[in-house]
mmCIF file as Biopython writes it, N, C-alpha, C and O atoms, coordinates in Angstrom:
data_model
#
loop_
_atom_site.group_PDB
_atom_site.id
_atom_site.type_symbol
_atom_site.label_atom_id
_atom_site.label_alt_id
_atom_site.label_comp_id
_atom_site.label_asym_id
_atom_site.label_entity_id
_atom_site.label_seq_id
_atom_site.pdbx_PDB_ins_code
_atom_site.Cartn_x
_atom_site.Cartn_y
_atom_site.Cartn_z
_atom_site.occupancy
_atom_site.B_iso_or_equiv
_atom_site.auth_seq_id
_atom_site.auth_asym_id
_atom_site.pdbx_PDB_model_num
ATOM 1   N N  . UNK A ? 1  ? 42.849 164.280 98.207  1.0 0.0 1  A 1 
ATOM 2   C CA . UNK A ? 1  ? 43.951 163.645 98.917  1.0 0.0 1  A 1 
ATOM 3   C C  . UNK A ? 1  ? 43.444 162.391 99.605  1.0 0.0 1  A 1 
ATOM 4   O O  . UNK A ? 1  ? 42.394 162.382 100.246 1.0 0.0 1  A 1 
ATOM 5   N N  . UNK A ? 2  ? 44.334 161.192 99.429  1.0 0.0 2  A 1 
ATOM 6   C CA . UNK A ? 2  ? 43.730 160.191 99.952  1.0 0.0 2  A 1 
ATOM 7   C C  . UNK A ? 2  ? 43.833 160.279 101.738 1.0 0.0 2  A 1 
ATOM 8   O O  . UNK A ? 2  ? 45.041 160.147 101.937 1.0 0.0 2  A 1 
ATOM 9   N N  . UNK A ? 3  ? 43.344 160.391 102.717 1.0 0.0 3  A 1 
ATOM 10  C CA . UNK A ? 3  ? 43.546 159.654 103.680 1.0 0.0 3  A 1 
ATOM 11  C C  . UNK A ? 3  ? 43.474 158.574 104.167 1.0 0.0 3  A 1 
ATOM 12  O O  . UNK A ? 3  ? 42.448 158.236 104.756 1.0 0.0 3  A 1 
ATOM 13  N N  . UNK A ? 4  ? 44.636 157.679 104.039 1.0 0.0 4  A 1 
ATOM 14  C CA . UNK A ? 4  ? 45.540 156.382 104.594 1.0 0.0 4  A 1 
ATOM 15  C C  . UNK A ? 4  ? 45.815 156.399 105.623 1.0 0.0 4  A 1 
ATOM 16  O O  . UNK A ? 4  ? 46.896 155.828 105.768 1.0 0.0 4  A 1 
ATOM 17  N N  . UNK A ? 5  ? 45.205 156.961 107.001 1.0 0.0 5  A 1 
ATOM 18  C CA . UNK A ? 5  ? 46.541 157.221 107.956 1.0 0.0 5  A 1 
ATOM 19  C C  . UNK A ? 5  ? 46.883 156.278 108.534 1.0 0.0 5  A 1 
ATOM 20  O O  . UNK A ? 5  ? 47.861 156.442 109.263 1.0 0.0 5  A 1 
ATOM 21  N N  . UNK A ? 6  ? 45.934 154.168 108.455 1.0 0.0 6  A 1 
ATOM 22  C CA . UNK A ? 6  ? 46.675 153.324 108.621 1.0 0.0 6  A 1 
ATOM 23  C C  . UNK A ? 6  ? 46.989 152.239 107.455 1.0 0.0 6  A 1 
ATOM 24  O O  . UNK A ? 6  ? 46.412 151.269 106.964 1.0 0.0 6  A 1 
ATOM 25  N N  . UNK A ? 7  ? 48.279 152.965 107.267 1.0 0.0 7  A 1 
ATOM 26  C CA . UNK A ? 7  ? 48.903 151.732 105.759 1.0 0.0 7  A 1 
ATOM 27  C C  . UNK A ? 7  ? 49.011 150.214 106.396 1.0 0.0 7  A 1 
ATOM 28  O O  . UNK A ? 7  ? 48.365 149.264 105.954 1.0 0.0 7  A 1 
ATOM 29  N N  . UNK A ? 8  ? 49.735 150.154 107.272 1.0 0.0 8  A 1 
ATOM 30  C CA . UNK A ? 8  ? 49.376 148.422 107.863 1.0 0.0 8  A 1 
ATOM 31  C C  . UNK A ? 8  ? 48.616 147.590 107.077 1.0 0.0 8  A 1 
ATOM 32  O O  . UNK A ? 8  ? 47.575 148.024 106.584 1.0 0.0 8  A 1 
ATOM 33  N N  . UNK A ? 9  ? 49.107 146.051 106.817 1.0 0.0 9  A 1 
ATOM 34  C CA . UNK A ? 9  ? 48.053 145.295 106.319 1.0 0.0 9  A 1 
ATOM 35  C C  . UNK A ? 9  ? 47.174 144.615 107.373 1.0 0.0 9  A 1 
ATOM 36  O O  . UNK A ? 9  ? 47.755 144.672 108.457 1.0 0.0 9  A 1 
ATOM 37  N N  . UNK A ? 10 ? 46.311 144.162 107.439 1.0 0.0 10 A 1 
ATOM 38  C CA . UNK A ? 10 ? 45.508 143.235 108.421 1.0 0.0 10 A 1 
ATOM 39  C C  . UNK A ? 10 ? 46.726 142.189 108.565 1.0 0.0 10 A 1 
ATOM 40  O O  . UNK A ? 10 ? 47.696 142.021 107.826 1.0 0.0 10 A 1 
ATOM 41  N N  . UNK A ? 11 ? 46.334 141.498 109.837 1.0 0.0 11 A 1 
ATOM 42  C CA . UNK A ? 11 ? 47.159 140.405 110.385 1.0 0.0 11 A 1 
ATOM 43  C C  . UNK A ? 11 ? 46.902 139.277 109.604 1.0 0.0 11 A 1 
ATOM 44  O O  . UNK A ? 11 ? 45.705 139.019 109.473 1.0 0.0 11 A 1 
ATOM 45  N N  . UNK A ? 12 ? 47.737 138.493 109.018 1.0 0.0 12 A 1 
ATOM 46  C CA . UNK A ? 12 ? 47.501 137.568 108.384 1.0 0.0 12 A 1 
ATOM 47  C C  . UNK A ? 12 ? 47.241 136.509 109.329 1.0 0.0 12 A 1 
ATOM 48  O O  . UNK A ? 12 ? 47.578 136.802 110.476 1.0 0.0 12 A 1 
ATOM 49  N N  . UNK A ? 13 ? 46.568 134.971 109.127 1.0 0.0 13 A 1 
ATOM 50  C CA . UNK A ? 13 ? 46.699 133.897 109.945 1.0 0.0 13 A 1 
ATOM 51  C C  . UNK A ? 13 ? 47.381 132.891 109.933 1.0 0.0 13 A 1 
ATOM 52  O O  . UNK A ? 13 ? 48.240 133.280 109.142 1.0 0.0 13 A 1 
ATOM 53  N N  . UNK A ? 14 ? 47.620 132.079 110.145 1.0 0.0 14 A 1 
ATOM 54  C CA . UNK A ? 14 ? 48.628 131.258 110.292 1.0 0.0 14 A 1 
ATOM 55  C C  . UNK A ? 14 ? 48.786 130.154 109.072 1.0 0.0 14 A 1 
ATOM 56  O O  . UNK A ? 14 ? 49.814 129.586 108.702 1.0 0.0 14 A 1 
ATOM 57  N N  . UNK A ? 15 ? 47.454 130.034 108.570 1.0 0.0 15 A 1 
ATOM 58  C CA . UNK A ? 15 ? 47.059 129.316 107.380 1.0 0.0 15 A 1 
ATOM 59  C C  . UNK A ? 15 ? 47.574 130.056 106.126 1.0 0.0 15 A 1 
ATOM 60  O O  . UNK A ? 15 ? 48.247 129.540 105.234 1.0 0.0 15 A 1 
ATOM 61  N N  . UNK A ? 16 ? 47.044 131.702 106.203 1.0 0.0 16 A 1 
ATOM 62  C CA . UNK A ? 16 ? 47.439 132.506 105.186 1.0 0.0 16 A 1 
ATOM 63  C C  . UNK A ? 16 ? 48.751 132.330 104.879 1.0 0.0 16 A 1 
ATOM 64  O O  . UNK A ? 16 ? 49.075 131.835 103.799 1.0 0.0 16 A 1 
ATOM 65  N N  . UNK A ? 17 ? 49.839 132.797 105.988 1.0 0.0 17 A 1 
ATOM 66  C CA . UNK A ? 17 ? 50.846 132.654 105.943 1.0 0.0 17 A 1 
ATOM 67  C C  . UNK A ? 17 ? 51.361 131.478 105.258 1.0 0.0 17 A 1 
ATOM 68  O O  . UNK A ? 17 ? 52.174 131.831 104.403 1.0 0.0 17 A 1 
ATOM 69  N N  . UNK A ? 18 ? 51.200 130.194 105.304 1.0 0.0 18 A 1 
ATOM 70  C CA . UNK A ? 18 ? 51.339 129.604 104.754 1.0 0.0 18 A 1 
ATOM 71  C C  . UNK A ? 18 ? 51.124 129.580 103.346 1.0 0.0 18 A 1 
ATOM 72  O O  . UNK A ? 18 ? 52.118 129.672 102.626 1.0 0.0 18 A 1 
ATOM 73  N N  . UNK A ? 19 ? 49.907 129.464 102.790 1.0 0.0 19 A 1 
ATOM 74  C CA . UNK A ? 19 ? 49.666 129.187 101.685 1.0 0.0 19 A 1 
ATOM 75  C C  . UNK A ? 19 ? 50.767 130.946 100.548 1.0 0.0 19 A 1 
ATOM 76  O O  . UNK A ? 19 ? 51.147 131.133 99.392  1.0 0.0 19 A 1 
ATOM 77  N N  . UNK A ? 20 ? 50.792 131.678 101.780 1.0 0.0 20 A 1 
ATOM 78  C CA . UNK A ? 20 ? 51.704 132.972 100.911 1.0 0.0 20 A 1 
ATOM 79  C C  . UNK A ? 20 ? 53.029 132.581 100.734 1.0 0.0 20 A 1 
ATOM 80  O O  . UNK A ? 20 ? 53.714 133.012 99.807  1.0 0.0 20 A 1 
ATOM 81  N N  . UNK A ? 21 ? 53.534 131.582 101.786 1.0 0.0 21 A 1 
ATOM 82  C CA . UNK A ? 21 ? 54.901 131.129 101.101 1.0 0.0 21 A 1 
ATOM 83  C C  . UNK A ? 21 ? 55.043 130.078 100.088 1.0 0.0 21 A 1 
ATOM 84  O O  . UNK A ? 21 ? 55.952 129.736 99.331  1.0 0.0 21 A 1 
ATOM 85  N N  . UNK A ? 22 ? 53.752 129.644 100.340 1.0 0.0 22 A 1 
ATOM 86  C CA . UNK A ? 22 ? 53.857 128.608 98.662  1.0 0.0 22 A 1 
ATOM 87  C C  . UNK A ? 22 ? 53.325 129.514 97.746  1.0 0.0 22 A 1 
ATOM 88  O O  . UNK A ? 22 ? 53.668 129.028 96.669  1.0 0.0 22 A 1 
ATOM 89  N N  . UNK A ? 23 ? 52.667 130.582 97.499  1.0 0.0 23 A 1 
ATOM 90  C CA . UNK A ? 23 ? 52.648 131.064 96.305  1.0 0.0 23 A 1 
ATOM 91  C C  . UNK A ? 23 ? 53.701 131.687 95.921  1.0 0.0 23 A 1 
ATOM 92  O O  . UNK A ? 23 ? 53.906 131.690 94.707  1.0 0.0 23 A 1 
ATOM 93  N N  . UNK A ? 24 ? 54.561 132.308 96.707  1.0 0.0 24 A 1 
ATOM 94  C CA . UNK A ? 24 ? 55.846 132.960 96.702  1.0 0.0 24 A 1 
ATOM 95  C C  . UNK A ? 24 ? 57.027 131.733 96.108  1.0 0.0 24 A 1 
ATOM 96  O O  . UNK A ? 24 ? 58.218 132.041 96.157  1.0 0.0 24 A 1 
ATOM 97  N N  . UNK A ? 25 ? 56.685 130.565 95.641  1.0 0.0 25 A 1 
ATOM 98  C CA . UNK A ? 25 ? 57.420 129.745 95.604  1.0 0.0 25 A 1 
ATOM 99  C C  . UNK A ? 25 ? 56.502 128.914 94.410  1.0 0.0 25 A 1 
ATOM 100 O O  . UNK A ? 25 ? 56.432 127.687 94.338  1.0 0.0 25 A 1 
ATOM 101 N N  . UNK A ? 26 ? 55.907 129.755 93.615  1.0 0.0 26 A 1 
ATOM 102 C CA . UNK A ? 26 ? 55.283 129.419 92.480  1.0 0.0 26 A 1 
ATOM 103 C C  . UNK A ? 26 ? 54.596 128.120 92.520  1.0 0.0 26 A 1 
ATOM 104 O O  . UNK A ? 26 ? 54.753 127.128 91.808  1.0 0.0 26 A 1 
ATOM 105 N N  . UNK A ? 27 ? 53.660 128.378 93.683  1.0 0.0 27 A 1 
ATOM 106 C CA . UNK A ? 27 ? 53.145 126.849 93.139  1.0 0.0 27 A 1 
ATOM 107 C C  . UNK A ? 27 ? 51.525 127.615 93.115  1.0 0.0 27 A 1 
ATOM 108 O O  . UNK A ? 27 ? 51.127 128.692 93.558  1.0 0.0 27 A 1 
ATOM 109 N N  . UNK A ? 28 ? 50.867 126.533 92.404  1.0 0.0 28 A 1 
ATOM 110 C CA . UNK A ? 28 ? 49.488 126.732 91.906  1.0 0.0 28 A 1 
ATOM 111 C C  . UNK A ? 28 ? 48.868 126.246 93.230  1.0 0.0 28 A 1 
ATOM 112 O O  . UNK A ? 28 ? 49.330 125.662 94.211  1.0 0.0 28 A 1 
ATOM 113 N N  . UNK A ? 29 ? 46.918 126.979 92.684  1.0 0.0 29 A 1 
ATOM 114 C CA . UNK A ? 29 ? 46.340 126.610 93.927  1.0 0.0 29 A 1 
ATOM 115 C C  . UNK A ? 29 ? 46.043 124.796 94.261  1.0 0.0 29 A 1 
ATOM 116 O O  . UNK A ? 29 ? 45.962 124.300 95.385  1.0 0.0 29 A 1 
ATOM 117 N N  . UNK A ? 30 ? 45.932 124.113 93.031  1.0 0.0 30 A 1 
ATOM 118 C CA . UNK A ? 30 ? 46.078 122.633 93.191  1.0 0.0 30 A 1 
ATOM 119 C C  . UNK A ? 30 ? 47.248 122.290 93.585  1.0 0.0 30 A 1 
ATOM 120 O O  . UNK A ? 30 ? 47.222 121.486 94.518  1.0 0.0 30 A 1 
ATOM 121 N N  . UNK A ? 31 ? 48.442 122.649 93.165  1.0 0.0 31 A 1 
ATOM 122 C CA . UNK A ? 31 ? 49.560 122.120 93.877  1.0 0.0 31 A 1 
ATOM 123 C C  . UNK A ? 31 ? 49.281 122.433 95.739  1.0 0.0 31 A 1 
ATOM 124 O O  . UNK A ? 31 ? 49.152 121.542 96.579  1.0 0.0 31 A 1 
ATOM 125 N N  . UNK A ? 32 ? 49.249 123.787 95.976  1.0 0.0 32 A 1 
ATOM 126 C CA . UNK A ? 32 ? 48.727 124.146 97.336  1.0 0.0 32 A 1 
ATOM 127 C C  . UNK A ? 32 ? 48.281 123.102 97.939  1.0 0.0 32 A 1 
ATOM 128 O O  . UNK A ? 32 ? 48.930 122.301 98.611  1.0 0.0 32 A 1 
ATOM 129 N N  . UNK A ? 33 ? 47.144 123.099 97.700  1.0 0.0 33 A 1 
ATOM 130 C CA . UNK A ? 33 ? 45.599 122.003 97.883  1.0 0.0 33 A 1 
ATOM 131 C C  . UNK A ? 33 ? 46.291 120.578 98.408  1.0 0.0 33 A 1 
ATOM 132 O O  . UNK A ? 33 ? 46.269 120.008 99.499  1.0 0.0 33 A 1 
ATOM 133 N N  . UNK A ? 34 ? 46.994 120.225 96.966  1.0 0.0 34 A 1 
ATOM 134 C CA . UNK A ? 34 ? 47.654 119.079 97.146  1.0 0.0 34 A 1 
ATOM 135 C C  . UNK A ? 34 ? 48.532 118.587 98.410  1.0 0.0 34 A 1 
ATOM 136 O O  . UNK A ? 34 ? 48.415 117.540 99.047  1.0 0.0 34 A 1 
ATOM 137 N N  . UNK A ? 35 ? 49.467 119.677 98.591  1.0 0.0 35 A 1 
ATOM 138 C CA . UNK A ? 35 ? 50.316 119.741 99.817  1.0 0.0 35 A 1 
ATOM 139 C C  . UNK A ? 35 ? 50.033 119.937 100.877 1.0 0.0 35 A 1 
ATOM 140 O O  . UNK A ? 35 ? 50.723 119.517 101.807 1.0 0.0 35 A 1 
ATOM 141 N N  . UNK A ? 36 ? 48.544 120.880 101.113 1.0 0.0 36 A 1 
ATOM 142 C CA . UNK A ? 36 ? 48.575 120.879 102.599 1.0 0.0 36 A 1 
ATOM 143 C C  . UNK A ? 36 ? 47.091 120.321 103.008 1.0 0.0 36 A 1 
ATOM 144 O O  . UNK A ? 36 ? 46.508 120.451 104.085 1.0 0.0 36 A 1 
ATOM 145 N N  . UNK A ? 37 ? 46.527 119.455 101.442 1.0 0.0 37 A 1 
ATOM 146 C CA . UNK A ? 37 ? 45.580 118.618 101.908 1.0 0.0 37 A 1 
ATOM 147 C C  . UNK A ? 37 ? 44.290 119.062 102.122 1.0 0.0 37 A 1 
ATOM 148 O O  . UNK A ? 37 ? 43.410 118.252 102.410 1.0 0.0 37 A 1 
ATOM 149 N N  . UNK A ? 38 ? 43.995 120.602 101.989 1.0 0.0 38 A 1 
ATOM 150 C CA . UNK A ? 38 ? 42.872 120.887 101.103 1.0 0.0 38 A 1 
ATOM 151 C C  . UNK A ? 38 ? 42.377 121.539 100.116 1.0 0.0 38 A 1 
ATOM 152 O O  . UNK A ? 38 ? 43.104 122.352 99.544  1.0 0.0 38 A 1 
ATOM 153 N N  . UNK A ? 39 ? 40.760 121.301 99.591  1.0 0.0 39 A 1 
ATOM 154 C CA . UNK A ? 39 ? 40.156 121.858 98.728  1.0 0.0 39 A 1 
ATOM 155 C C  . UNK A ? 39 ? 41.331 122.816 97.782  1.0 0.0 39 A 1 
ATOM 156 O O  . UNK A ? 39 ? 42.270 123.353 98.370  1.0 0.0 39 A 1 
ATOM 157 N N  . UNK A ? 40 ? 41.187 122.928 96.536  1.0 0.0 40 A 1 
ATOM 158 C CA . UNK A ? 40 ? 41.814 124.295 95.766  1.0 0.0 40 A 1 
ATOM 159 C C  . UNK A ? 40 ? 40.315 125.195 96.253  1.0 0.0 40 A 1 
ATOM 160 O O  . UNK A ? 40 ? 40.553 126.258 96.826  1.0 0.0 40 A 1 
ATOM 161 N N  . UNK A ? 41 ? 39.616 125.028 96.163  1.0 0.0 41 A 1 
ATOM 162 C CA . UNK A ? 41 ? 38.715 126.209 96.322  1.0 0.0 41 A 1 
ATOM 163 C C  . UNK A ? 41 ? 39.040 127.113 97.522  1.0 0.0 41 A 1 
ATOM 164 O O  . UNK A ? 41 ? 38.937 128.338 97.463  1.0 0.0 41 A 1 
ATOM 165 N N  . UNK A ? 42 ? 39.383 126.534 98.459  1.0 0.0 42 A 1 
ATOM 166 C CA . UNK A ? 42 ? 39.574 127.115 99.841  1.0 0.0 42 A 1 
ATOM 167 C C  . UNK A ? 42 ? 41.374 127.392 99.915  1.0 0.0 42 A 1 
ATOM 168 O O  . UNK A ? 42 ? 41.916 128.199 100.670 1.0 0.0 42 A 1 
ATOM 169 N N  . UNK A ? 43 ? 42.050 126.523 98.957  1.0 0.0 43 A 1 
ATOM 170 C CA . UNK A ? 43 ? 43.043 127.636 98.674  1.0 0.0 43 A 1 
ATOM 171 C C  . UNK A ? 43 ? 42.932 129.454 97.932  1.0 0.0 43 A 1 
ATOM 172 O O  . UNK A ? 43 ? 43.616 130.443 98.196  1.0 0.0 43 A 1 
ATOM 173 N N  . UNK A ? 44 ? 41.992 129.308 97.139  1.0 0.0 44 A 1 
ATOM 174 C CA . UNK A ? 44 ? 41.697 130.273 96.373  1.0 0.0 44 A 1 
ATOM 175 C C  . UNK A ? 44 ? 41.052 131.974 97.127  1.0 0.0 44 A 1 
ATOM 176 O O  . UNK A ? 44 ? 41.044 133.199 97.011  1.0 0.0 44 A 1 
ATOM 177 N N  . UNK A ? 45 ? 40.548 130.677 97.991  1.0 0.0 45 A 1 
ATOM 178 C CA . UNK A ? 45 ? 39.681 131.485 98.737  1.0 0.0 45 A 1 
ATOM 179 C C  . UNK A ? 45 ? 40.430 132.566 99.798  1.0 0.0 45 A 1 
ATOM 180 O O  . UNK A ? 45 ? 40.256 133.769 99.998  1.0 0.0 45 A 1 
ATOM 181 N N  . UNK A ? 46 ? 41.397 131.509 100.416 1.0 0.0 46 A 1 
ATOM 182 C CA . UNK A ? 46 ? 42.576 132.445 101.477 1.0 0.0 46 A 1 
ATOM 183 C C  . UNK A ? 46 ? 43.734 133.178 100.723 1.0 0.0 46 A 1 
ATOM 184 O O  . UNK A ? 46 ? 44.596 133.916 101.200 1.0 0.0 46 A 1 
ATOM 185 N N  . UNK A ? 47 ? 43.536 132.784 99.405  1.0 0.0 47 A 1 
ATOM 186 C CA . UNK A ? 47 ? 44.189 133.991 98.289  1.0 0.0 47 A 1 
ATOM 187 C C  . UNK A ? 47 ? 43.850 135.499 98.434  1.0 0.0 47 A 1 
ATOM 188 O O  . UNK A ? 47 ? 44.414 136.568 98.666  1.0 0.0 47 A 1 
ATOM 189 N N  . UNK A ? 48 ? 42.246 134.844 98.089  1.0 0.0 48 A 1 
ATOM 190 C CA . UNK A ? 48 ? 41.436 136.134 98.137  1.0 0.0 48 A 1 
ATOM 191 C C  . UNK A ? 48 ? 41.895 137.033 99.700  1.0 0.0 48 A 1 
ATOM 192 O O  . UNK A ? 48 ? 42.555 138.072 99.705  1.0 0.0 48 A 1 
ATOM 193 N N  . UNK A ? 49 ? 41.547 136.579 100.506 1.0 0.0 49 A 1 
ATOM 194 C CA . UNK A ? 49 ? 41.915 136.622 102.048 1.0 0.0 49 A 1 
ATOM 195 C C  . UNK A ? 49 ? 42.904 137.585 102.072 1.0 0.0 49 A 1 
ATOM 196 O O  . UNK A ? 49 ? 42.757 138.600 102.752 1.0 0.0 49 A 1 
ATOM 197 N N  . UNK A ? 50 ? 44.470 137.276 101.028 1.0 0.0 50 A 1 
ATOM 198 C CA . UNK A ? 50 ? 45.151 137.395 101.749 1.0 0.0 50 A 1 
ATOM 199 C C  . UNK A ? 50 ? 45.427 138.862 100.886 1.0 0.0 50 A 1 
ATOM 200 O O  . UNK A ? 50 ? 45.810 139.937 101.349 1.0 0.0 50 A 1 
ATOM 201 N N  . UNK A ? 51 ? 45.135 138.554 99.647  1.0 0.0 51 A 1 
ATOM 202 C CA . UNK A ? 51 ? 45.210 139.957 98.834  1.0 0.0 51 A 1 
ATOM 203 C C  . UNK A ? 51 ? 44.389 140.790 99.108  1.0 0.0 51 A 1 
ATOM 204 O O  . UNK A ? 51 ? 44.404 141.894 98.564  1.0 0.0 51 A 1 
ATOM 205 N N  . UNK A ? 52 ? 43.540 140.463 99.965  1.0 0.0 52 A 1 
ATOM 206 C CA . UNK A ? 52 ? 42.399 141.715 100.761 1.0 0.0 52 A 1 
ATOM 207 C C  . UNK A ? 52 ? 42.889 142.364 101.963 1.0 0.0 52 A 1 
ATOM 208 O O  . UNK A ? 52 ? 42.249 143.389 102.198 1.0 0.0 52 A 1 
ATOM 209 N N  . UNK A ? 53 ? 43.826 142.114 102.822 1.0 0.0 53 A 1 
ATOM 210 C CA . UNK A ? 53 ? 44.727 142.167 103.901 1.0 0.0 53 A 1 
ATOM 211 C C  . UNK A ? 53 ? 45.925 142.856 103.630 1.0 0.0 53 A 1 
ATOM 212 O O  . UNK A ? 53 ? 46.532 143.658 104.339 1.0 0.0 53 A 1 
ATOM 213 N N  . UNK A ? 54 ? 46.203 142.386 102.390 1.0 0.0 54 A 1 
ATOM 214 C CA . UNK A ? 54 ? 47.614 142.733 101.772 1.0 0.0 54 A 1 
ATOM 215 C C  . UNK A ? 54 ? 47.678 144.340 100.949 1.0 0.0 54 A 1 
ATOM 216 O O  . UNK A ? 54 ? 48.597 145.139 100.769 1.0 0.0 54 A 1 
ATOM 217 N N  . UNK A ? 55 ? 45.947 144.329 100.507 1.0 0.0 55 A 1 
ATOM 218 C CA . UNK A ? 55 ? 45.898 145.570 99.767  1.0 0.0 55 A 1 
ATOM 219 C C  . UNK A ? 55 ? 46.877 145.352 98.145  1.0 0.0 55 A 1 
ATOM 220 O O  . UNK A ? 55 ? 47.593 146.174 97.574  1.0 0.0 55 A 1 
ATOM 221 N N  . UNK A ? 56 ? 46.539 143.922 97.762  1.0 0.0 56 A 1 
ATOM 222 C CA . UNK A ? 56 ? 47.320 143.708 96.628  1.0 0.0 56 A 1 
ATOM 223 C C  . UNK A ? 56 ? 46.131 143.213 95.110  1.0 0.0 56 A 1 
ATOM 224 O O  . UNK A ? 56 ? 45.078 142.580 95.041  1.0 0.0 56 A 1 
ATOM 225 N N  . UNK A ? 57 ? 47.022 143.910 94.100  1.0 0.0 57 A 1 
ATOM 226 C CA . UNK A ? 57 ? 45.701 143.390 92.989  1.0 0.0 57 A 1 
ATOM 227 C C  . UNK A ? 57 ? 46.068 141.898 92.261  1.0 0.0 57 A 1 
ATOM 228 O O  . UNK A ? 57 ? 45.269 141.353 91.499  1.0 0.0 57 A 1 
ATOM 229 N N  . UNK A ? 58 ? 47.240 141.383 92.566  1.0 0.0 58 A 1 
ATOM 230 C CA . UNK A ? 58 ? 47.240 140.024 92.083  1.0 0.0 58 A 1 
ATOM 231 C C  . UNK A ? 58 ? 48.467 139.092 92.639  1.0 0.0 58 A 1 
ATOM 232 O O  . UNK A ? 58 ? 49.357 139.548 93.356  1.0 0.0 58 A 1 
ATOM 233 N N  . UNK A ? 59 ? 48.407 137.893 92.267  1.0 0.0 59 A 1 
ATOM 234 C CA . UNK A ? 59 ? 49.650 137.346 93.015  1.0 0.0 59 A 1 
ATOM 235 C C  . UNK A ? 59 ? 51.011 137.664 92.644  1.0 0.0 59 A 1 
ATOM 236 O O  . UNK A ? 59 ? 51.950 137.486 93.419  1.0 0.0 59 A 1 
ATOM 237 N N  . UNK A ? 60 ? 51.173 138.247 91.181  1.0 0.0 60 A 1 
ATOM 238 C CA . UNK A ? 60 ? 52.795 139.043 91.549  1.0 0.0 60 A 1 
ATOM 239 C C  . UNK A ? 60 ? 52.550 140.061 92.553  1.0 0.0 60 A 1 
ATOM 240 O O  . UNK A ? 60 ? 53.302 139.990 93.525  1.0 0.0 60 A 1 
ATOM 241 N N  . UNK A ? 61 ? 52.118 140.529 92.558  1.0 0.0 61 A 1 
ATOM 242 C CA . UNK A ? 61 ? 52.098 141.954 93.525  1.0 0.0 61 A 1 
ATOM 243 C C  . UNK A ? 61 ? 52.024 141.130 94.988  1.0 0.0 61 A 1 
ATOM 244 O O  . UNK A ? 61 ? 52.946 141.415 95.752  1.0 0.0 61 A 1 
ATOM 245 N N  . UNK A ? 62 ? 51.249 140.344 95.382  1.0 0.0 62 A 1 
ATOM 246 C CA . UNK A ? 62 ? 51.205 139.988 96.679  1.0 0.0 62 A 1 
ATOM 247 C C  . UNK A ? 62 ? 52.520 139.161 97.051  1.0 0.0 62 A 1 
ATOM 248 O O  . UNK A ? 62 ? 52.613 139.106 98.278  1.0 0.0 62 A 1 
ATOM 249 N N  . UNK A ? 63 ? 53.636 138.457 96.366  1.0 0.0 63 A 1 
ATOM 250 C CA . UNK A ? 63 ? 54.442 138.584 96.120  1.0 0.0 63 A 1 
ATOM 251 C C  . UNK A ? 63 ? 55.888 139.747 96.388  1.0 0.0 63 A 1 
ATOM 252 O O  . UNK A ? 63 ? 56.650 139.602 97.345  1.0 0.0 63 A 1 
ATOM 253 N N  . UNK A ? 64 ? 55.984 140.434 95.748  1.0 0.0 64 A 1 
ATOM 254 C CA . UNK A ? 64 ? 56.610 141.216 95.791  1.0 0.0 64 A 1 
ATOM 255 C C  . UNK A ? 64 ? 56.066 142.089 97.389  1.0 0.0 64 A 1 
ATOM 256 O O  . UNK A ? 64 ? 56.981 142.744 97.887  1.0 0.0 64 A 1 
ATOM 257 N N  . UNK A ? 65 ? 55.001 142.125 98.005  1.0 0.0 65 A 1 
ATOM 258 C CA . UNK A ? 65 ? 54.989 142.827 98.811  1.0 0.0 65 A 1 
ATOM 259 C C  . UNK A ? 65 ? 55.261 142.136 100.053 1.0 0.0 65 A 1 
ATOM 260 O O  . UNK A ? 65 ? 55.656 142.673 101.087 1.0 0.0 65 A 1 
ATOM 261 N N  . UNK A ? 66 ? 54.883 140.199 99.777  1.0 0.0 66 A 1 
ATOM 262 C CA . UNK A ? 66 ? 55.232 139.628 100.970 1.0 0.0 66 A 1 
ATOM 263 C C  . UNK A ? 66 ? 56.994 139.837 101.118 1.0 0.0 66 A 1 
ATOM 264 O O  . UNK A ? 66 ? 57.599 139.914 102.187 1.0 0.0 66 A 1 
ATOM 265 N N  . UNK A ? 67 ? 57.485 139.891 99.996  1.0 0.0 67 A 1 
ATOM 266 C CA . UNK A ? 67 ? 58.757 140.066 100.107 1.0 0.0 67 A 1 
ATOM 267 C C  . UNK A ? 67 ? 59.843 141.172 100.845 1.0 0.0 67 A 1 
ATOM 268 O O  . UNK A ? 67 ? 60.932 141.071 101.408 1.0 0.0 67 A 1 
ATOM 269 N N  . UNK A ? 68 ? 58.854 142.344 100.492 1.0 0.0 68 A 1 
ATOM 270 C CA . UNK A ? 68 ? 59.628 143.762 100.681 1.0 0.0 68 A 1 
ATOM 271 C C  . UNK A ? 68 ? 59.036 144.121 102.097 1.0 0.0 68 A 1 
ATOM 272 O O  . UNK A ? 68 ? 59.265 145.245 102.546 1.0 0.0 68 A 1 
ATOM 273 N N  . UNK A ? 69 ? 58.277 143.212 102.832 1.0 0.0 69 A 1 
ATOM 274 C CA . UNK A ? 69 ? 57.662 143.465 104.240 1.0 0.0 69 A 1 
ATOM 275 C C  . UNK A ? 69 ? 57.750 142.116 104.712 1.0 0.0 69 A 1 
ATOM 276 O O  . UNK A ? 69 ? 56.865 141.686 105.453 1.0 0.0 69 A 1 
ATOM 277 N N  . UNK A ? 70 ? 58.896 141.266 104.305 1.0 0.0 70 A 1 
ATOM 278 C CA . UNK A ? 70 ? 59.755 139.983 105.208 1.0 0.0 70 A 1 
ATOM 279 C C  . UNK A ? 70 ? 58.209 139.203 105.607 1.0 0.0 70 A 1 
ATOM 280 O O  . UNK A ? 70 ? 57.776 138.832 106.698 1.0 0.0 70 A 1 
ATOM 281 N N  . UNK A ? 71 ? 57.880 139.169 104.850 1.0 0.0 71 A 1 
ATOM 282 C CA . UNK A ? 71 ? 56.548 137.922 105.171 1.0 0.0 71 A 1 
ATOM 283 C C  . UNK A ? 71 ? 56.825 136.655 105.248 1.0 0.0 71 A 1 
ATOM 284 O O  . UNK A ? 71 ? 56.392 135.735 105.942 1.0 0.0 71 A 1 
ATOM 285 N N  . UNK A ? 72 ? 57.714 136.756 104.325 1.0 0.0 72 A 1 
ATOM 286 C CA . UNK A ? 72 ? 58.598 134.976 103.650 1.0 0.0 72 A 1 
ATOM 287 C C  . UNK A ? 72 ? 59.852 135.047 103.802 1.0 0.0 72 A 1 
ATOM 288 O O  . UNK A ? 72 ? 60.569 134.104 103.469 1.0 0.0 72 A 1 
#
């Protein structure tokens, strides 16, 4: 039996948040980059971030979960 007894995701930051409503809004990590003016790597990176927080295995899923827990 798994014990979960806290499902909660980690607090996202203010940056995360961001870059989760532009992925939620299909844009790539260069488009990202582009718009809020940095690196794609360090977009990629608070991807990683955020799907580690999120407990998600890819960006549909992180997606769909920012959705169904009003993230965006």
């Amino acid at each position: 039996m798994d014990d979960n007894t806290d499902s909660r995701p980690e607090r996202l930051t203010n940056r995360e948040s961001e870059i989760l409503r532009c992925v939620t809004l299909g844009m790539s990590a260069k488009e990202i980059a582009k718009h809020l003016a940095i690196a794609p790597r360090t977009v990629e990176r608070h991807i990683d971030h955020i799907r580690l927080k999120t407990r998600t295995r890819n960006r549909s899923h992180m997606v769909a979960f920012a959705m169904a827990n009003g993230l965006v």
